[in-house]
C-alpha positions in Angstrom: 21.4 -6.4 4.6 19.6 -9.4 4.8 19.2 -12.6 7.6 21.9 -14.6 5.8 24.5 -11.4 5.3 24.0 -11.1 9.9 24.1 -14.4 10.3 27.7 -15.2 8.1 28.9 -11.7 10.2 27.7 -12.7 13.5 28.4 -16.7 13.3 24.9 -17.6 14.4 21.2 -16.5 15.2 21.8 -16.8 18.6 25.0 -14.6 18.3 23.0 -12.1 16.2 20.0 -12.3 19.6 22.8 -11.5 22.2 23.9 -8.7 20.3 20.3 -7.2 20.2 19.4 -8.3 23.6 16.4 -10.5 21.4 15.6 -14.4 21.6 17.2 -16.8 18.7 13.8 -17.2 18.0 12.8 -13.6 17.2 16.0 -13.8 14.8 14.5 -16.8 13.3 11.1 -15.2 13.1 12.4 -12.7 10.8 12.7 -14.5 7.7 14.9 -13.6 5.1 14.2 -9.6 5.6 15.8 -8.2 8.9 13.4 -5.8 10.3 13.9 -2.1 9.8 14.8 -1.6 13.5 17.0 -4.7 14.0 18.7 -3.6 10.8 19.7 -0.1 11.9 20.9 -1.1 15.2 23.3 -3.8 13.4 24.6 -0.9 11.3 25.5 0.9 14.4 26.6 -2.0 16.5 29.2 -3.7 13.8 30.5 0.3 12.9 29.0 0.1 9.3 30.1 -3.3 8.6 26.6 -4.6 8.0 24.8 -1.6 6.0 21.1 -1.3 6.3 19.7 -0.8 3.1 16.7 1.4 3.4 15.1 0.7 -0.3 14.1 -2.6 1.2 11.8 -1.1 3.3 10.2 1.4 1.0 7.6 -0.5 -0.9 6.7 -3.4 1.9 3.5 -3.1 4.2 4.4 -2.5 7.7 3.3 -4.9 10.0 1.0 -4.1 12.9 2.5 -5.6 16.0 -0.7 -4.6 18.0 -3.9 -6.6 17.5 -7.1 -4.2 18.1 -9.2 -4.3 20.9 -12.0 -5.9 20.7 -15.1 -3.7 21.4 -16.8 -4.4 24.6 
């Protein structure tokens, strides 16, 4: 699934935060490519009505969410 497919299920970003427990802003963040994550727990919390598409995930660069430390 993608942003747009969540958001015409959902109604909203907002809608698609509450369900998540996650800011409208994070949902914005996103882009046009739902997280892996977010993605899997929309599959479980609309019971397969949103399907998360794993292939989408296969070839992309994962993104580090950490920044290193800096050395001391």
């Amino acid at each position: 699934m993608n942003t747009q497919e969540a958001v015409d299920f959902f109604g909203t970003k907002a809608a698609i935060g509450r369900a998540l427990d996650i800011s409208q802003v994070a949902v914005t963040r996103w882009g046009d490519i739902i997280p892996k994550g977010a993605a899997l727990e929309l599959e479980k919390i609309t019971n397969g009505a949103l399907k998360c598409d794993l292939s989408v995930y296969k070839n992309r660069p994962r993104r580090n969410k950490r920044r290193p430390q800096s050395e001391v």
